[in-house]
C-alpha positions in Angstrom: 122.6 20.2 40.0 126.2 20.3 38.2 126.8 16.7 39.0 127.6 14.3 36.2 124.4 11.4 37.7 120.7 12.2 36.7 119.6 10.9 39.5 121.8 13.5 41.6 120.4 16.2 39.4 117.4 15.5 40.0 116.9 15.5 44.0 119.3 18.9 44.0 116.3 20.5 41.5 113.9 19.0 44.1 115.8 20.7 47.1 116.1 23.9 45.3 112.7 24.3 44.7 112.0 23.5 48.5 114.4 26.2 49.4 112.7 28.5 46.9 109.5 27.9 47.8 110.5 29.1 51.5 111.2 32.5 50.5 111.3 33.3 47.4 112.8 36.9 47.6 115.7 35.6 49.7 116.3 33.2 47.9 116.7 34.8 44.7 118.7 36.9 46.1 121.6 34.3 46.9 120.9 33.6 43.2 122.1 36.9 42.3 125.2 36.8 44.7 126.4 33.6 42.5 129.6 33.6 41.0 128.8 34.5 37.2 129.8 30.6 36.1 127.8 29.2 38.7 124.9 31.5 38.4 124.7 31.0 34.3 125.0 26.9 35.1 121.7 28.0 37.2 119.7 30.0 34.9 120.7 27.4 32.3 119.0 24.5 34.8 115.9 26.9 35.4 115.6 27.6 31.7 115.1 23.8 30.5 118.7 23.4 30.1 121.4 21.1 31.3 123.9 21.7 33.6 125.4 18.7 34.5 125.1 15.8 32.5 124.5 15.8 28.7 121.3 16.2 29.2 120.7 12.9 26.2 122.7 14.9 23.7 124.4 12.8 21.0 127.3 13.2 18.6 125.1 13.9 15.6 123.1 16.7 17.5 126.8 18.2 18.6 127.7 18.2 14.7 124.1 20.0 14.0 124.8 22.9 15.8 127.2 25.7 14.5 130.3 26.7 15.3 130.5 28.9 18.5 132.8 31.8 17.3 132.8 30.2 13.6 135.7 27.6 14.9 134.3 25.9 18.6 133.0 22.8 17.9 129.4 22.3 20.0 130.6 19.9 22.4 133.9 21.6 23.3 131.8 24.8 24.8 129.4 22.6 27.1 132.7 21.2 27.9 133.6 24.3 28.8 130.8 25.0 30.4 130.7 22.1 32.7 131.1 24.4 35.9 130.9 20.9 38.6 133.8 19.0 37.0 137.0 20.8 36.6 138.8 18.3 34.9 136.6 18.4 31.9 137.0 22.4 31.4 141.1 21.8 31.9 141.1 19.4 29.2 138.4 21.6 27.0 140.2 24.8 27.8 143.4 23.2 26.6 141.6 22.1 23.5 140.2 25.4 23.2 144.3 26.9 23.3 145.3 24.4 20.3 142.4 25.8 18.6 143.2 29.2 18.8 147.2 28.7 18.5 146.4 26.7 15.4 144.2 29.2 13.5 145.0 29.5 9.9 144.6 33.5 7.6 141.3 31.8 6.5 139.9 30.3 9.5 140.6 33.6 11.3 138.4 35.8 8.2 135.4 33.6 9.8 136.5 34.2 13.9 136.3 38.1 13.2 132.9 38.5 13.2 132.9 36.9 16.7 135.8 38.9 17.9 134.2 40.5 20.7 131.6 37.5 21.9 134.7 35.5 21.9 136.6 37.9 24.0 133.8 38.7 26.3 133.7 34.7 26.8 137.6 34.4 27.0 137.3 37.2 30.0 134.7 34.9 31.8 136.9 32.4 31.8 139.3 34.1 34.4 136.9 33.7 36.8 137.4 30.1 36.9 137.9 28.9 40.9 140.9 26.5 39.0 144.4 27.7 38.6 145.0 26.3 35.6 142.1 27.2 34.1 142.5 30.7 34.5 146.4 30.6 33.7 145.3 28.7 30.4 142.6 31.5 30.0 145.5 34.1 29.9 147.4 32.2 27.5 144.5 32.4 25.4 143.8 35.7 25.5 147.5 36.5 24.8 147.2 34.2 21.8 143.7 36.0 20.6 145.7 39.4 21.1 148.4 38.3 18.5 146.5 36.7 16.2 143.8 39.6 16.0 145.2 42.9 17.1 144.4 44.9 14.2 140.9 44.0 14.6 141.0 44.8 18.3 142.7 48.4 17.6 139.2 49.1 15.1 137.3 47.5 17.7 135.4 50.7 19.9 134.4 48.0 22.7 137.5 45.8 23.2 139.3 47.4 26.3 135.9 47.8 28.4 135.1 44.3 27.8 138.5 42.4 28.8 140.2 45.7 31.0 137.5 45.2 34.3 138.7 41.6 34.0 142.1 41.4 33.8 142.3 44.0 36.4 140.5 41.9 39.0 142.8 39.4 38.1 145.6 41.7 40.4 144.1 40.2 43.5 144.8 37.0 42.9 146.6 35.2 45.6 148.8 33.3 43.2 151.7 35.1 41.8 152.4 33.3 38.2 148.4 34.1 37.5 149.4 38.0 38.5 152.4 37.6 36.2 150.5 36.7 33.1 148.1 39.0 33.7 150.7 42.2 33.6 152.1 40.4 30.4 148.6 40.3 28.7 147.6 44.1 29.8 151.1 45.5 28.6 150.3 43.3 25.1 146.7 45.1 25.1 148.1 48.5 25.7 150.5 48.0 23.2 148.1 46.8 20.9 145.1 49.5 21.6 147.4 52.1 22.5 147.8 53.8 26.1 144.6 56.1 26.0 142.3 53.3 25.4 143.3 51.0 27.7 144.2 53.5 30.5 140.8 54.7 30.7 139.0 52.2 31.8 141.7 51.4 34.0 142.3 54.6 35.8 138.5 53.8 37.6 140.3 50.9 39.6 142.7 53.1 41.2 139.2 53.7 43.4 139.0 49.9 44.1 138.0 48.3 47.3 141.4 45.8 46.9 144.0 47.4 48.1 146.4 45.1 45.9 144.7 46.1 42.5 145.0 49.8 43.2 148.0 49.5 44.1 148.9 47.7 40.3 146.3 50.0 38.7 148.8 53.2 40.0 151.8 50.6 38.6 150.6 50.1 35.1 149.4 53.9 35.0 153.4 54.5 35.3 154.6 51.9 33.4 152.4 52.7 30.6 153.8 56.8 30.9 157.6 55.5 31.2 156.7 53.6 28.2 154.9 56.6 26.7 155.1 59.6 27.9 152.9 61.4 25.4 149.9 61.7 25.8 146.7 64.2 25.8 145.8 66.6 27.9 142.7 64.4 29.1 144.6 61.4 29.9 147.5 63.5 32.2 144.0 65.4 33.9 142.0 62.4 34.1 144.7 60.4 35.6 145.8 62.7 38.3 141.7 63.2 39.1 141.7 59.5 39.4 145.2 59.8 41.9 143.9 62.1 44.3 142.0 59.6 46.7 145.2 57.5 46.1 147.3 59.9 47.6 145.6 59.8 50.8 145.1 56.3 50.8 145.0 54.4 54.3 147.9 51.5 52.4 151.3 53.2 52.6 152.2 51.3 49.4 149.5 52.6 47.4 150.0 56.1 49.3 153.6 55.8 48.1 152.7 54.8 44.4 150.7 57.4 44.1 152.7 60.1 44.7 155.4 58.5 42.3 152.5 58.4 39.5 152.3 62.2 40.1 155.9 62.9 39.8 155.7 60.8 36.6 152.9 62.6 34.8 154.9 65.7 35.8 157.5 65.1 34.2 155.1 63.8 31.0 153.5 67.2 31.1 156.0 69.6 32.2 155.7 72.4 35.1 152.9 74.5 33.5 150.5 72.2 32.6 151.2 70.1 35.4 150.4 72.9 37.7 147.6 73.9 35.9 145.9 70.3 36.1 147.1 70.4 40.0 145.0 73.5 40.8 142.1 71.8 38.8 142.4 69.1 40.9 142.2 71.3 43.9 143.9 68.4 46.5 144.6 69.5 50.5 147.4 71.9 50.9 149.3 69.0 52.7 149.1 66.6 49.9 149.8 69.1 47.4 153.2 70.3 49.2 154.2 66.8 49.6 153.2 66.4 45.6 155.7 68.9 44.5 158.4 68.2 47.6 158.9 64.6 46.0 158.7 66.3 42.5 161.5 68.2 43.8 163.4 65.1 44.0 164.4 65.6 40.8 164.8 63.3 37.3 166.9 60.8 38.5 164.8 59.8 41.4 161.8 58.9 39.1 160.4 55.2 39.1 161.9 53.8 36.0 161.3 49.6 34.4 163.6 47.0 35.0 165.0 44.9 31.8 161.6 43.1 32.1 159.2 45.5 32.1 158.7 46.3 35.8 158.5 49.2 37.6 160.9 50.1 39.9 160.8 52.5 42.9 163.3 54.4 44.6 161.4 55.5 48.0 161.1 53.4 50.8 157.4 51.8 51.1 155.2 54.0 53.3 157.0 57.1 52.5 156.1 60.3 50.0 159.2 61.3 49.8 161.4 58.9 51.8 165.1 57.8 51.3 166.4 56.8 48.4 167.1 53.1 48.1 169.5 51.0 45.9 168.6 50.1 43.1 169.1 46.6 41.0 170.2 47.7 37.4 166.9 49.5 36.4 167.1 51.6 33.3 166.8 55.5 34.3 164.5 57.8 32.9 167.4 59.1 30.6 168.1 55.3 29.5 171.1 54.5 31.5 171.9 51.6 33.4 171.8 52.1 37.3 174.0 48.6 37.6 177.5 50.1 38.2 176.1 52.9 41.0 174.5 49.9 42.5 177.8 48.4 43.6 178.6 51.2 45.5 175.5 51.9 47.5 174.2 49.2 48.9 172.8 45.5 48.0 170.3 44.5 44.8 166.6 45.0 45.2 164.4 42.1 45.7 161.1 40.9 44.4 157.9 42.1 46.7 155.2 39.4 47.3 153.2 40.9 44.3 155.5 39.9 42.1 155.1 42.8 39.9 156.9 45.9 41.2 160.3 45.9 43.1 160.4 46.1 46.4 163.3 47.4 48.8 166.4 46.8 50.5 166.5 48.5 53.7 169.7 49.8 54.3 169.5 51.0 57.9 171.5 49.0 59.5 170.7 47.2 63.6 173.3 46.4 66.1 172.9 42.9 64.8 173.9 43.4 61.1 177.2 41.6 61.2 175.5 38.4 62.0 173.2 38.6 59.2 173.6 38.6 55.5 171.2 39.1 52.6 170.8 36.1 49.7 170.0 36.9 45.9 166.3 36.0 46.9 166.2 39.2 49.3 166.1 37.0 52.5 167.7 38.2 55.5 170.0 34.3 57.2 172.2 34.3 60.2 175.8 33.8 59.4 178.9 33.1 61.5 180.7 35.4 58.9 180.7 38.4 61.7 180.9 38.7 65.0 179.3 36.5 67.6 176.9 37.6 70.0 178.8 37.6 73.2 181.9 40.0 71.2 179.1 42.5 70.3 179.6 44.0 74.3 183.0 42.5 75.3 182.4 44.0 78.6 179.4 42.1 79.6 
């Protein structure tokens, strides 16, 4: 029923009614299990609307209608809406960016009315099963947060309309689409300030991804680094939201989490740290391995790189494990890590989220002299060291 042909249209409707009038209740429910895009295209069909083709519209009914937002022009949104032909949303979507980029003080007085429809819409967007759809979609939202941010900081609903979205967005297979998504949620925090945005974030550190709870626990420390002060509620209601995390079954998140604790410790100090801790109430385990890798001291805190990550210094997997080198990060007192680099070990390297540094494991195997690691963090045979038969001379 999303073809572009009538006559296709037409014997998918008849075929959906057959299946529908097998069983109804099981079929509505594979309705309801529709992606959102797919199951509006749907509802629209069932409604009278069209989905697919035009449905007979015309260029003067397009000019008729209104404005979507008071500056989307009719036929650009069924454009957009055209969920069975991906080239004609890439073309309106980039439409949609010129649009937005282009937006003059007066034309925006009319869009801020519509501010939160046209977010809401924006967020739906990132659904999108193309990739650079939902990269474009990004871009947008971006632009939106530039062009309107004072509205969004007076705006009660904004974070729980475009947060839940942009933090699905974590699990993502590709890694540019997880890249502009931590730029748009650091521009939102900035914009809305930390205790709005964190707290609809701090639910997905529950999530059923193990990837987005892992960048939930990320941004909850980048966002402290960044601002350490906070309220009371946020340092209690993020360390209530840690607790599973610190007994998660993913050594990553595991390992995340107990950094996020040693962050908001030193955010809150000892006192109120401890206090919130016995609130809390975590297994004695946990809680002894909470305050052994607070122990650890100042310097061993996660701190950002000169773009914005964050950057660990315990091995994955590990509470409290080794320290590990680090690739110029800016410490938690402001100084650059760069110089002690050179002296313990090689640089860091970029993990497959693309978002948080990963490590350089510096144990070394009887097979280390044949093997060198490049700037990318890949471990190559080289003839640099010994051969293989001069590793046991006596064999």
């Amino acid at each position: 029923f999303l073809d572009q042909h009538d006559v296709v249209i037409s014997s998918a409707q008849a075929c959906l009614a057959r299946l529908r009038s097998l069983n109804s209740d099981e079929f509505q429910a594979h309705v309801r299990a529709l992606p959102p895009s797919l199951k509006t295209a749907y509802d629209q069909m069932e409604n009278g609307g069209s989905c697919g083709s035009s449905g007979g519209a015309t260029s003067a009914d397009y000019e008729a209608t209104p404005d979507e937002f008071g500056f989307v022009p009719a036929q650009l949104m069924w454009q957009l809406r055209q969920v069975g032909n991906w080239q004609v949303r890439a073309q309106a979507i980039a439409q949609l960016q010129r649009l937005v980029s282009s937006l003059d003080d007066e034309q925006r007085s009319h869009v801020a009315p519509h501010l939160s429809s046209l977010v809401e819409f924006l967020a739906v967007l990132l659904e999108d099963s193309n990739f650079k759809i939902v990269l474009t979609a990004l871009q947008i939202i971006s632009d939106v947060l530039d062009a309107f941010g004072d509205q969004l900081r007076t705006s009660g609903d904004s974070a729980s309309i475009i947060v839940p979205h942009l933090m699905e967005k974590f699990a993502d297979n590709k890694i540019v689409i997880r890249q502009a998504n931590l730029r748009v949620i650091n521009k939102l925090i900035a914009i809305l300030s930390a205790e709005r945005a964190l707290r609809p974030l701090l639910a997905y550190l529950q999530h059923s991804n193990s990837h987005i709870r892992e960048q939930a626990i990320n941004v909850l420390i980048q966002t402290l680094l960044l601002s350490p002060v906070q309220s009371t509620g946020i340092y209690r209601d993020s360390l209530l939201s840690l607790k599973s995390a610190l007994e998660d079954t993913k050594p990553k998140v595991r390992t995340a989490a107990f950094e996020a604790a040693a962050v908001v410790h030193e955010a809150t100090g000892s006192i109120l740290f401890d206090q919130i801790l016995r609130e809390v109430a975590l297994p004695d385990e946990i809680e002894a391995r909470v305050y052994e890798r607070i122990q650890q001291g100042k310097a061993a805190l996660p701190a950002l790189t000169g773009d914005g990550l964050v950057e660990f210094t315990t091995q994955p997997g590990s509470a409290c494990g080794a320290r590990v080198p680090s690739a110029g990060r800016v410490g938690s007192a402001g100084r650059n890590l760069a110089s002690r680099e050179a002296s313990r070990g090689g640089p860091g390297m970029s993990s497959p989220q693309g978002l948080t540094l990963s490590f350089v494991n510096s144990n070394h195997d009887e097979f280390s002299d044949l093997t060198e690691t490049t700037l990318g963090g890949r471990r190559i045979a080289t003839a640099r060291g010994r051969l293989p038969w001069d590793l046991n001379p006596g064999s």
